[in-house]
C-alpha positions as CSV (number, residue, x, y, z in Angstrom):
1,X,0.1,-41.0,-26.1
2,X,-1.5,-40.6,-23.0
3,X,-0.2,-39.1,-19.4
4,X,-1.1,-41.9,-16.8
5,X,-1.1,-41.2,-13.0
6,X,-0.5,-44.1,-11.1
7,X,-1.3,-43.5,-7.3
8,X,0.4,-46.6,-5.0
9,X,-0.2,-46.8,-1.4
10,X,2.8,-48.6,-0.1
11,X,1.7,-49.7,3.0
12,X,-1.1,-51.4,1.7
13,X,0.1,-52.9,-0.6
14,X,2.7,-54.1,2.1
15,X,0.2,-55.8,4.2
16,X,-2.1,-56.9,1.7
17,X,0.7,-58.9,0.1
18,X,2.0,-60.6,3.1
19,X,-1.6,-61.6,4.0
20,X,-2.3,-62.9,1.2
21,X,1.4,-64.4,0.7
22,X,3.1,-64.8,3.9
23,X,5.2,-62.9,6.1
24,X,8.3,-63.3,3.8
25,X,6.4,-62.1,0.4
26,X,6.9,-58.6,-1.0
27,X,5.7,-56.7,-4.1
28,X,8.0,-56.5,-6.9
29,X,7.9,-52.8,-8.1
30,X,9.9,-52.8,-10.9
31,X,7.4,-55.2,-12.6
32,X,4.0,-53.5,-10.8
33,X,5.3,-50.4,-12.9
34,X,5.1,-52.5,-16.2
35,X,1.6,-52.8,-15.6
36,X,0.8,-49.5,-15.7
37,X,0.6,-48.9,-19.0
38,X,0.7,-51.3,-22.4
39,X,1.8,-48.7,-24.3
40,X,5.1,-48.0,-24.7
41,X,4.0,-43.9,-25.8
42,X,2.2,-43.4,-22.8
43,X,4.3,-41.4,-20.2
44,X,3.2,-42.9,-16.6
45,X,3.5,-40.9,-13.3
46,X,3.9,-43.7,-10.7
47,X,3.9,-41.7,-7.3
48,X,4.6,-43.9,-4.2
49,X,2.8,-42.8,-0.8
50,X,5.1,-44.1,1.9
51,X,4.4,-44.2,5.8
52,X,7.7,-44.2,7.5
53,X,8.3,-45.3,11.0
54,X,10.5,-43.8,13.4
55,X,11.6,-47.3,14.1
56,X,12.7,-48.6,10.8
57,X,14.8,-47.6,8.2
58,X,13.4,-46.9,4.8
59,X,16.4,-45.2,2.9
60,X,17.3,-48.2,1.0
61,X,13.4,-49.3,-0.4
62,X,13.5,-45.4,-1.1
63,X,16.4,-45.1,-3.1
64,X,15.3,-48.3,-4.8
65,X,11.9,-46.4,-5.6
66,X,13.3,-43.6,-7.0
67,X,16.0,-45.7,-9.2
68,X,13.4,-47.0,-11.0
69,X,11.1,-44.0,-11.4
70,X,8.6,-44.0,-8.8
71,X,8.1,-40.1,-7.4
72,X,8.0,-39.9,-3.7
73,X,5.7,-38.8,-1.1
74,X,6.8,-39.3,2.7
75,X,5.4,-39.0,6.3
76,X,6.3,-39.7,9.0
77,X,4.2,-41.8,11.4
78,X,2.4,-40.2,14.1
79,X,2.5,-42.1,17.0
80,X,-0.6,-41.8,19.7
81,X,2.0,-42.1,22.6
82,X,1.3,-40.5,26.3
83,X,4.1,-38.9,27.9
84,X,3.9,-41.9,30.8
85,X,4.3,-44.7,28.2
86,X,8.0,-45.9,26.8
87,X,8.5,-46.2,23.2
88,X,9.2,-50.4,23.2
89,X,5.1,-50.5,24.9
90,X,3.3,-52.5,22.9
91,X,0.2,-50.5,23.1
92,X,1.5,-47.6,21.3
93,X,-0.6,-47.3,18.2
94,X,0.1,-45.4,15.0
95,X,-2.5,-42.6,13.5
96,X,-2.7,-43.6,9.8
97,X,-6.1,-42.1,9.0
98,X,-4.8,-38.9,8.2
99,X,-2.6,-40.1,5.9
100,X,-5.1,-42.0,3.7
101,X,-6.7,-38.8,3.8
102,X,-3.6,-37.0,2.4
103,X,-3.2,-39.1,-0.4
104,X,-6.5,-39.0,-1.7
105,X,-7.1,-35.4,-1.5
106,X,-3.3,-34.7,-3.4
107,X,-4.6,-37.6,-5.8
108,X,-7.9,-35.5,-6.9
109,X,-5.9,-32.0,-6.7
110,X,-3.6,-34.2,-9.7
111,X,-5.9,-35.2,-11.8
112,X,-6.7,-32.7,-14.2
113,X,-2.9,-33.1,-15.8
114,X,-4.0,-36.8,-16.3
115,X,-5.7,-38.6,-19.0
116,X,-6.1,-42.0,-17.2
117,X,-5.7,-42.7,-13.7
118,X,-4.7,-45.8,-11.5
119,X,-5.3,-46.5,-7.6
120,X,-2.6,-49.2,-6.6
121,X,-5.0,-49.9,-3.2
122,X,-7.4,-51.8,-2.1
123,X,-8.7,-49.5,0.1
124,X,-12.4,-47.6,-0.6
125,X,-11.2,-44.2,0.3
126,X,-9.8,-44.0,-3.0
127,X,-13.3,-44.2,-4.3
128,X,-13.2,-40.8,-4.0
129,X,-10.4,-39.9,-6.7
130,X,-11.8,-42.6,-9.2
131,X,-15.3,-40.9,-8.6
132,X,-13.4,-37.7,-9.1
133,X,-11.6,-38.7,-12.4
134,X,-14.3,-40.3,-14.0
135,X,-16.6,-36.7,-13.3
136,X,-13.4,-35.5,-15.2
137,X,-14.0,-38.0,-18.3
138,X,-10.7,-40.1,-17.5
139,X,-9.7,-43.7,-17.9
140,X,-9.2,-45.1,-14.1
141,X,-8.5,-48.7,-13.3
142,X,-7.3,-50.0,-9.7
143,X,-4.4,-52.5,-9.3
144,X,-5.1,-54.5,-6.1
145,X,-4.4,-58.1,-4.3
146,X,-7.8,-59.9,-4.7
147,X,-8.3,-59.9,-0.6
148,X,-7.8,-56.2,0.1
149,X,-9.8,-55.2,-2.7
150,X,-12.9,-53.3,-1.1
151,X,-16.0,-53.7,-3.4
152,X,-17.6,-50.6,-4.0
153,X,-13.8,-49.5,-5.3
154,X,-13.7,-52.3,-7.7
155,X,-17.5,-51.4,-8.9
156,X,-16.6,-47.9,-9.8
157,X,-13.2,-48.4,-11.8
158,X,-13.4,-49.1,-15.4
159,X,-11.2,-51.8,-15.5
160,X,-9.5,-54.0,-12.0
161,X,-6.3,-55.5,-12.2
162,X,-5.6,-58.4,-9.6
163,X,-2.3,-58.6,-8.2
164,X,-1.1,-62.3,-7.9
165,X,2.2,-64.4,-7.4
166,X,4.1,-62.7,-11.2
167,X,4.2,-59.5,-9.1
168,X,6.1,-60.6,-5.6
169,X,9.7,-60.3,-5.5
170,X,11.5,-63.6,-6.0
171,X,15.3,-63.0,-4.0
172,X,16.0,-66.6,-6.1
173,X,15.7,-65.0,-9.2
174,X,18.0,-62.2,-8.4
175,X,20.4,-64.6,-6.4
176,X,20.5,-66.7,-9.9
177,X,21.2,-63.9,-12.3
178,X,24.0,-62.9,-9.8
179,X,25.7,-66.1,-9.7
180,X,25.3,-65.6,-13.4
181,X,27.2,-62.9,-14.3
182,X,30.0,-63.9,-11.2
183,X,30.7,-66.8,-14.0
């Protein structure tokens, strides 16, 4: 049995997906968690970095996180807004580098509870916890879409896992086995 620390970067994954999908696609997380782990002894730690927006509501994708087992870690966007500038101006930009920051320093203070360790991202920040962990004589992999997938992250995993069309959401497939059980 092994303890596995799964670190997934929402919004990533979140525009990764619909660029390589289309605007409509979204990441199934109930079946990105299966692929966490093969074993069925190995207790897996999936902790889900959201970025929330002052502009949207999250509290339904949260409560479907934490449903099915994914730990949470919030913040809240900071917007780089001027005092002279209304909130529906389209050059208001959000401040996420920070954030990225955030999640890979918590990721490396986490790791020595961990025997193997996952990066759900693309992004090479995260080369610095899978540099980290392996130091530490863990098992690290990264779970990515094939065209966010920066290359000196995939070089220094031990193993790469490429997200493709069995982990987006299909609403048919839920539609169908509600219709189903209405019968």
């Amino acid at each position: 049995m092994s303890k596995v620390l799964a670190i997934v970067d929402i919004q990533t994954l979140f525009l990764a997906c619909r660029e390589e999908f289309g605007p409509l696609a979204r990441v199934d997380y109930v079946k990105l968690k299966k692929a966490f782990s093969d074993d069925p002894a190995d207790k897996v730690y999936p902790v889900a970095y959201i970025l929330a927006s002052p502009y949207h509501d999250d509290k339904r994708f949260v409560r479907f996180l934490k449903k099915n087992g994914y730990f949470l870690m919030r913040k809240f966007a900071q917007l780089d807004m001027p005092k002279t500038l209304k909130e529906d101006d389209p050059t208001v930009k959000f401040k996420n580098r920070s954030w990225i920051d955030s999640m890979v320093w918590e990721g490396i203070k986490m790791l020595p509870e961990y025997d193997k360790v996952i990066v759900v991202s693309g992004n090479g920040n995260f080369c610095h916890v899978i540099d980290a962990a392996k130091k530490q004589g863990k098992k690290t992999a990264v779970i990515s879409f094939k065209s966010s997938l920066q290359e000196q992250l995939s070089k220094i995993a031990d193993e790469v896992i490429y997200l493709g069309k069995e982990y987006i959401f299909d609403a048919a497939e839920i539609q169908a086995k509600v219709d189903e059980a209405k019968d």
